[in-house]
VEXDREN-2710 file (C-alpha; in Angstrom, 1 decimal):
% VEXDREN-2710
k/r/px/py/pz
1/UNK/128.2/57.5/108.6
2/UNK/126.1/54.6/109.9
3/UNK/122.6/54.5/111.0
4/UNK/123.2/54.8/114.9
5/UNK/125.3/57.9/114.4
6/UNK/122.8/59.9/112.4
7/UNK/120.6/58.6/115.1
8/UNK/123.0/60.1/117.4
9/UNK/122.9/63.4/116.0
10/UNK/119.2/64.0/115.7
11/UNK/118.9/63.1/119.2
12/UNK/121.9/65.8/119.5
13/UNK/119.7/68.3/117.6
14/UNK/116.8/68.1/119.5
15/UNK/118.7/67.9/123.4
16/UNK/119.9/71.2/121.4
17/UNK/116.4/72.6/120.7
18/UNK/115.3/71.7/124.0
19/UNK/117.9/73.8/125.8
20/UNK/117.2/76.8/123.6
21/UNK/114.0/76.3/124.8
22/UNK/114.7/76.2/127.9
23/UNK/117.0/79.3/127.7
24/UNK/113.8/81.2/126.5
25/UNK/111.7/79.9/129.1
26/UNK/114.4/81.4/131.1
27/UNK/114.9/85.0/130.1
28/UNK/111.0/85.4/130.0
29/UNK/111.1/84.8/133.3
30/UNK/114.0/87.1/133.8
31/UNK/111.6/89.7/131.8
32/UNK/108.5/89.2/134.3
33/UNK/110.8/90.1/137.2
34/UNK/112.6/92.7/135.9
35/UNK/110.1/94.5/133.7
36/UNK/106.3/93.3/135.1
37/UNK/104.2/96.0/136.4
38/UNK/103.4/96.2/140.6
39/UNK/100.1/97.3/141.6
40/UNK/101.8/100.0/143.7
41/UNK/104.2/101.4/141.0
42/UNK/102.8/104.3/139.1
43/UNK/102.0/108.1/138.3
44/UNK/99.1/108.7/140.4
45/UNK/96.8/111.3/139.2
46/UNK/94.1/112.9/141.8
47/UNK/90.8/110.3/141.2
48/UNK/87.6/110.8/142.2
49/UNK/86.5/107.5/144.4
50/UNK/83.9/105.6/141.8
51/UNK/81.6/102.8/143.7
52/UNK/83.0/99.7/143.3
53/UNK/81.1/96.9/143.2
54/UNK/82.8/93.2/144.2
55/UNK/81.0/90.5/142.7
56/UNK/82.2/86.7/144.7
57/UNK/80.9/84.1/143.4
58/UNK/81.1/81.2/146.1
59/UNK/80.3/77.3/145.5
60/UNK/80.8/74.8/148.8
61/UNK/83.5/77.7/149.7
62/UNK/82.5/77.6/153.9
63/UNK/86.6/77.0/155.0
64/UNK/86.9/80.2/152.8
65/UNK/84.6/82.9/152.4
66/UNK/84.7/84.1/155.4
67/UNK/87.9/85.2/155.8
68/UNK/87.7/86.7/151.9
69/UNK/84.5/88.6/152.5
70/UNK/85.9/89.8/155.5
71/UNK/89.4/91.2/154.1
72/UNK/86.8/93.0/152.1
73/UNK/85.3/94.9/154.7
74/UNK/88.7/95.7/156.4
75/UNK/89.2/97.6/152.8
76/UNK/90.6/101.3/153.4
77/UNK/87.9/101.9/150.2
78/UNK/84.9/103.0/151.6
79/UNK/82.9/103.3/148.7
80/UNK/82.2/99.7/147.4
81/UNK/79.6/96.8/148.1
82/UNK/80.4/93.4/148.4
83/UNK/77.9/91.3/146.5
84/UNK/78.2/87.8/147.6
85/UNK/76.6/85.1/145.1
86/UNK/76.0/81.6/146.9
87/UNK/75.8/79.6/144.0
88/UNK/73.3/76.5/144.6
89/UNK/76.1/75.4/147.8
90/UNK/75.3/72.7/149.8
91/UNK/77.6/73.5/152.8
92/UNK/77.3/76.2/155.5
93/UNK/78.7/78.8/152.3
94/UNK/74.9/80.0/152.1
95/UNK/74.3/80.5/156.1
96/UNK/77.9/82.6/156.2
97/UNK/76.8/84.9/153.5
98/UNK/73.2/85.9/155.1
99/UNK/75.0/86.1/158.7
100/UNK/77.7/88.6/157.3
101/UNK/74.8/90.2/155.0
102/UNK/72.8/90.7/158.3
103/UNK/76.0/92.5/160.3
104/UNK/77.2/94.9/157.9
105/UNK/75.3/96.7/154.8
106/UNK/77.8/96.6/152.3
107/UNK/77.7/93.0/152.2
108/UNK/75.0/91.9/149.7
109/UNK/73.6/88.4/149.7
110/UNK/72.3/86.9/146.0
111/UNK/71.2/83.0/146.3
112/UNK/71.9/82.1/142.4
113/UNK/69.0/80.6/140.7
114/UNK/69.4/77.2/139.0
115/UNK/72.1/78.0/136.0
116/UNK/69.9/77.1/132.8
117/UNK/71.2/74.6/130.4
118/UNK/74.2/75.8/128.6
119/UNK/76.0/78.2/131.3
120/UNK/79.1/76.9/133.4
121/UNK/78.2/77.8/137.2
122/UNK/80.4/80.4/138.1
123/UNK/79.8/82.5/134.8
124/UNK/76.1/82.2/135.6
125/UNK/76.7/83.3/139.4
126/UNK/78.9/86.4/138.3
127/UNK/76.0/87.4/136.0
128/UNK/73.7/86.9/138.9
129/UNK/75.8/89.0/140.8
130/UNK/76.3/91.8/138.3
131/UNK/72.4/92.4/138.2
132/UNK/72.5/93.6/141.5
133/UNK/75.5/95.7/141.0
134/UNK/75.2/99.6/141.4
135/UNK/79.1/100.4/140.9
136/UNK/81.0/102.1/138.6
137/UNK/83.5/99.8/138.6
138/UNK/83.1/96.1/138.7
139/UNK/85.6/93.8/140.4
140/UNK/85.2/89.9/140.0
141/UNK/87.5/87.8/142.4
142/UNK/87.2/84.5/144.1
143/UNK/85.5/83.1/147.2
144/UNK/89.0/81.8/148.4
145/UNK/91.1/85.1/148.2
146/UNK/91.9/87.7/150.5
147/UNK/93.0/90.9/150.1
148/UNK/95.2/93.2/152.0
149/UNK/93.6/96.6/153.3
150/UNK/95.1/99.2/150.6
151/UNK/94.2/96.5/147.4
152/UNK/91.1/97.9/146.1
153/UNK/92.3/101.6/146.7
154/UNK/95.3/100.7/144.8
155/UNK/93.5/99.4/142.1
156/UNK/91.1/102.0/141.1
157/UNK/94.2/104.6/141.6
158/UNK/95.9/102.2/139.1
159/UNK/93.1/101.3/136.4
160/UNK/92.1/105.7/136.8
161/UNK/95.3/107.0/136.9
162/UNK/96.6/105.0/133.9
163/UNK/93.4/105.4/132.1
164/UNK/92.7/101.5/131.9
165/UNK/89.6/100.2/130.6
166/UNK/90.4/96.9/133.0
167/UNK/93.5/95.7/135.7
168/UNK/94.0/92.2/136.6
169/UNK/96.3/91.9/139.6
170/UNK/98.7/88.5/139.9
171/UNK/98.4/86.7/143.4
172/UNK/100.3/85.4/145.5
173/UNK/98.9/81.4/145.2
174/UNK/98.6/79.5/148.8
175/UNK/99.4/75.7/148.3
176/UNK/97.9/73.8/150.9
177/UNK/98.8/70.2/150.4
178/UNK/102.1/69.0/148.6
179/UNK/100.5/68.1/145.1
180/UNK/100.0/71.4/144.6
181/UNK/103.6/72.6/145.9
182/UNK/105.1/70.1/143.5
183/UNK/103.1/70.7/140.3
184/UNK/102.6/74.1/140.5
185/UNK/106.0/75.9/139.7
186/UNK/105.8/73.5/136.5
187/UNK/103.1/75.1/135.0
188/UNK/103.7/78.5/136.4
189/UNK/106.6/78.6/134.0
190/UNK/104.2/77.5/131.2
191/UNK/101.6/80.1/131.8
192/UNK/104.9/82.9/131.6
193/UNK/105.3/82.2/128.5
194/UNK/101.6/81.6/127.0
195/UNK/100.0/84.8/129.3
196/UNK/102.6/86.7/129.9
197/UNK/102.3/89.9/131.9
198/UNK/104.5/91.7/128.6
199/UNK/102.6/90.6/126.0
200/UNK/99.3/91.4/127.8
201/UNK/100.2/94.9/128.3
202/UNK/101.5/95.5/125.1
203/UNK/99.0/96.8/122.9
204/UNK/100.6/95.0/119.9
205/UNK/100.6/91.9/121.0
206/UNK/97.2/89.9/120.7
207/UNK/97.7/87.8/124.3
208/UNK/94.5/89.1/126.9
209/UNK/94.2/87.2/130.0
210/UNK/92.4/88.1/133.1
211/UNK/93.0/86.4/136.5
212/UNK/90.0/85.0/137.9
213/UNK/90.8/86.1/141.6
214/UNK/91.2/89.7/140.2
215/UNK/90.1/91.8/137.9
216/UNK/88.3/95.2/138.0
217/UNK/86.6/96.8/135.3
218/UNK/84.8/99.6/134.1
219/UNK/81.2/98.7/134.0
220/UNK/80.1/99.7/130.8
221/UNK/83.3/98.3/129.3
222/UNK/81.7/95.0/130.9
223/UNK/78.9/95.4/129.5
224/UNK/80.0/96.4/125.8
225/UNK/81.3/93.3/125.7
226/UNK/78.5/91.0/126.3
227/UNK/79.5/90.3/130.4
228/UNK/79.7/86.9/131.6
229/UNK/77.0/85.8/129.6
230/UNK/79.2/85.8/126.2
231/UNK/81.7/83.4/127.7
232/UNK/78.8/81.2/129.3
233/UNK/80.2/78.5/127.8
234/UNK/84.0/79.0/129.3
235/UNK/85.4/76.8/131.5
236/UNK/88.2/79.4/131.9
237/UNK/86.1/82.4/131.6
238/UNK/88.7/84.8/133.1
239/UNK/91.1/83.7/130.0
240/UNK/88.1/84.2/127.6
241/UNK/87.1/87.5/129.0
242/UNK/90.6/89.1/128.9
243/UNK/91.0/87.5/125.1
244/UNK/88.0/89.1/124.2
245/UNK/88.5/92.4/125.7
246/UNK/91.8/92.8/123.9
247/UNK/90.7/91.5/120.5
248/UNK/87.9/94.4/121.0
249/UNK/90.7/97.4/121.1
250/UNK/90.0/98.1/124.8
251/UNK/93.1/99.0/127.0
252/UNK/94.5/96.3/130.1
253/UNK/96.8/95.7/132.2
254/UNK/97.9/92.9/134.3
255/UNK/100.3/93.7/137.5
256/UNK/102.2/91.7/139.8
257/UNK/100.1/91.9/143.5
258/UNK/101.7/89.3/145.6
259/UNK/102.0/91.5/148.7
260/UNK/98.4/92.7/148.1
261/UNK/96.4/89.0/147.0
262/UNK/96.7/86.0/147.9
263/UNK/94.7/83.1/146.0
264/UNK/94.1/79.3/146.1
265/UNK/94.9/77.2/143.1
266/UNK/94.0/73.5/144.2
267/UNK/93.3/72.5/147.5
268/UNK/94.5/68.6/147.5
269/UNK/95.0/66.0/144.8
270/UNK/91.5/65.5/143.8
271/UNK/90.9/69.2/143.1
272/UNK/94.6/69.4/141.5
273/UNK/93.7/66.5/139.2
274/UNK/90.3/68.1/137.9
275/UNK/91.8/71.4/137.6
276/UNK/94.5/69.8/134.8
277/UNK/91.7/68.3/133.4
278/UNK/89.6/71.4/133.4
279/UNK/92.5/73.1/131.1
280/UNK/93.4/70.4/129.1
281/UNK/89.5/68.5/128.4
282/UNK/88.5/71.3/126.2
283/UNK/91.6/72.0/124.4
284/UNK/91.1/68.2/123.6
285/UNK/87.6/68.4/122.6
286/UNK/88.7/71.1/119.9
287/UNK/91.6/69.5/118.4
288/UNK/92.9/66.4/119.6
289/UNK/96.0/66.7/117.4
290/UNK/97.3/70.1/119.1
291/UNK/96.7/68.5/122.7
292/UNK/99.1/65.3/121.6
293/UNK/101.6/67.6/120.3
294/UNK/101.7/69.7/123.5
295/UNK/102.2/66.4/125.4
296/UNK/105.1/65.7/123.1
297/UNK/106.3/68.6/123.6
298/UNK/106.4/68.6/127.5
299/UNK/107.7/65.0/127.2
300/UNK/110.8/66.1/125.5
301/UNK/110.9/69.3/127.4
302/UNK/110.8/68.0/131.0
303/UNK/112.0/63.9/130.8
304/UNK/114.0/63.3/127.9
305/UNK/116.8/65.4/128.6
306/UNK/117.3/62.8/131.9
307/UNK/116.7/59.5/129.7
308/UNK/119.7/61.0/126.9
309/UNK/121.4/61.7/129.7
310/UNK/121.5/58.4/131.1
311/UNK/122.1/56.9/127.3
312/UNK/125.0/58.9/126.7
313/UNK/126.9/58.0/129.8
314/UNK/126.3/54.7/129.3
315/UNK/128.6/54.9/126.0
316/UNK/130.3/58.0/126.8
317/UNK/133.6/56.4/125.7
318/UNK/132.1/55.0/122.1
319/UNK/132.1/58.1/120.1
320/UNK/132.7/62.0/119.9
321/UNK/128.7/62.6/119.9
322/UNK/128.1/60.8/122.6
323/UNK/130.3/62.8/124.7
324/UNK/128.1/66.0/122.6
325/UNK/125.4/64.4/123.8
326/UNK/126.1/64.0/127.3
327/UNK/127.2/67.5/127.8
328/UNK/124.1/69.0/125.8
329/UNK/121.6/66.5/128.1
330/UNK/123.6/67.8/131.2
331/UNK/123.3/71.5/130.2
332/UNK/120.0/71.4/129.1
333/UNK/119.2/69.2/132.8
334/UNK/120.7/72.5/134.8
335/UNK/118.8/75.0/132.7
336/UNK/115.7/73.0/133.5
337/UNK/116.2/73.0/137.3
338/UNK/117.4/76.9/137.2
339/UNK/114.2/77.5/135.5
340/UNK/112.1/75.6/138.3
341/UNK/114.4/77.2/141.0
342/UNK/113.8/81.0/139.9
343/UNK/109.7/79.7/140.1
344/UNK/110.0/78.5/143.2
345/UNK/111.6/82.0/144.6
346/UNK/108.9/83.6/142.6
347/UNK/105.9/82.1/144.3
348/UNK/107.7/81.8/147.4
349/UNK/107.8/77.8/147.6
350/UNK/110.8/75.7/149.3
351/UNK/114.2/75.3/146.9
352/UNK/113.8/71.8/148.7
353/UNK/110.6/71.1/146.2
354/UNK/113.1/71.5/143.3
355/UNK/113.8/67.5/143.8
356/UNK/110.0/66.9/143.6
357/UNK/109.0/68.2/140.5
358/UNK/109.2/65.3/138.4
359/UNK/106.5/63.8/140.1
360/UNK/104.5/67.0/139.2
361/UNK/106.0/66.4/135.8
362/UNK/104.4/63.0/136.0
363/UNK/101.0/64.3/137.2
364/UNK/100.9/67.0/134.5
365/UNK/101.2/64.6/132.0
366/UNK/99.2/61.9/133.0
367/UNK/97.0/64.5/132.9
368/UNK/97.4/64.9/129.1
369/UNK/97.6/61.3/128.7
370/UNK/94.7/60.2/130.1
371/UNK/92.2/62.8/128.7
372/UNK/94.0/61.7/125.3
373/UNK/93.5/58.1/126.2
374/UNK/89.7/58.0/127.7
375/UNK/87.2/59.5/126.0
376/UNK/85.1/61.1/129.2
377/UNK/81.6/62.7/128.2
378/UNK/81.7/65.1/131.0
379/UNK/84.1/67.1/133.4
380/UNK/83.5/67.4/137.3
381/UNK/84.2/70.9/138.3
382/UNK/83.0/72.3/141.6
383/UNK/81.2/69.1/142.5
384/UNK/79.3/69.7/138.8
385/UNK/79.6/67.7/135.9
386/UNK/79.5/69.5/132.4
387/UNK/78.9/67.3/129.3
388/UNK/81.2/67.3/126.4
389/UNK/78.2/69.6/124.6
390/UNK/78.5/72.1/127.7
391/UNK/82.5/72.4/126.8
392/UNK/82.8/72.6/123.2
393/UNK/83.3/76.7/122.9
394/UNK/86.0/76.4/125.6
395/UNK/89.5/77.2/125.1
396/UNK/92.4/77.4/127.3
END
């Protein structure tokens, strides 16, 4: 056997590994559809109505909060307050808060003092926030979401009747500009397989995650675990806080809402670019080695399958493993777009985007490759910029 076919045939090996991948990739998703929970599925018990307090933290959020804070006063739960941080904006964000603050009672404005050295903004605004809670129950969304009426009734009835310590509820994400459309079902079949819904409601498994547009909890649950003030350093605080509940023994859930929340991810390229980064700078800053493999790994998962492709067919006629090859590449190449097809259903996106996603491929990892490649000392998030010193506890 000469050098090129032993070539060959590790190249056959991992097309091979790749589509077994990609077949797992699959039939988690096939899991999260089947067998993930809805917020309006289960054994409801008779609940008494605990105050609930809604904690929005909002940042240069004036196309948004408005509509957000005012799906939360259309809520058929009468007993909550709506406790609306403006964290140091410098749009109209501020001036929207007071003037709803100022027409109805439940809506509570708090004007964030300066973070102090060491906090990421938002964690320091939801701790803000929480001081002036009175509730029960605490429930920590996002300036940019908006609820249907029955979502907060639904919820306590859940997290109560299921005797939940804390319930994070899955969106439905908005995609405003095309970047997003094109990028997004990528990593949504990523974060199915790192957070998924499964594992985070089996006890067993060690996988918490929280989504950041949703998730109520009991308060003194909250504040057993040290609140927002023992992920201050947490870029992804949602992830953090849901990692840390589970790793303390205490009972959550996460639920498919779609019908119930919906949620913005990135807004155009700029905030689509510096989201990536914000996922992907501090996994960097803690091991530089793991980030490089995960960009080899998406490399091989997402591109080479086309490039073998295109190598086999050119010799398709030389050898028995190239014709292996070319039908491995081409199997593996309609698993991959089945895979992006049943994520485009799943967060209601176009088939038609299907055809685009390797430019989101592209952006995801140039992405990797350039936080790899240029050593940045700081991260803009929210119009902030966080030194490398503000980022080191953060994880993905």
């Amino acid at each position: 056997m000469d050098f090129v076919t032993v070539i060959n045939y590790v190249i056959i090996t991992i097309v091979c590994a790749t589509s077994l991948t990609w077949l797992y990739f699959i039939y988690v998703m096939r899991m999260f559809l089947t067998r993930a929970s809805q917020l309006d599925k289960f054994e409801k018990k008779n609940n008494n109505c605990p105050k609930v307090s809604v904690i929005v933290p909002a940042r240069n959020e004036e196309k948004f909060i408005s509509k957000c804070l005012q799906s939360l006063l259309d809520q058929d739960y009468n007993n909550l307050e709506v406790i609306a941080i403006n964290d140091s904006s410098f749009d109209n964000t501020d001036t929207i808060i007071k003037k709803f603050s100022k027409i109805n009672s439940k809506i509570i404005y708090v004007n964030a003092k300066n973070k102090p050295n060491g906090w990421i903004g938002k964690n320091w605004a939801c701790v803000e926030g929480y001081k002036k809670s009175s509730g029960e129950l605490i429930l920590f969304t996002d300036a940019d979401t908006t609820y249907h009426k029955t979502t907060i009734s639904l919820s306590v009835s859940h997290l109560l009747s299921s005797h939940l310590d804390a319930l994070t509820v899955i969106p439905k994400i908005s995609c405003l500009d095309v970047w997003t459309k094109i990028t997004l079902p990528i990593l949504s079949i990523f974060l199915h397989t790192r957070f998924s819904s499964i594992k985070v409601n089996d006890p067993k498994q060690k996988t918490g995650y929280f989504f950041g547009s949703f998730f109520i909890i009991k308060k003194n649950i909250y504040e057993s675990i040290g609140t927002h003030k023992n992920v201050k350093h947490e870029i992804v605080e949602d992830g953090a806080l849901g990692r840390i509940m589970k790793e303390s023994g205490y009972k959550i859930k996460m639920v498919r809402g779609e019908k119930f929340i919906e949620s913005i991810w990135s807004r155009d390229i700029t905030t689509l670019w510096n989201g990536l980064k914000r996922l992907i700078i501090p996994l960097n800053i803690q091991s530089k080695y793991y980030t490089f493999s995960i960009f080899i790994a998406m490399l091989f998962l997402l591109l080479m399958p086309n490039l073998f492709l295109i190598y086999s067919s050119m010799y398709l006629h030389a050898s028995v493993e190239m014709i292996i090859l070319f039908i491995i590449s081409l199997l593996t190449l309609f698993l991959i777009h089945s895979a992006i097809l049943i994520e485009l259903k799943t967060i209601e996106l176009k088939s038609v985007y299907c055809i685009c996603t390797y430019i989101g491929t592209l952006i995801i990892l140039s992405s990797f490759l350039y936080v790899l490649l240029k050593k940045e000392k700081s991260l803009s998030w929210k119009k902030r910029e966080y030194s490398k010193q503000d980022l080191m506890k953060s994880t993905i």
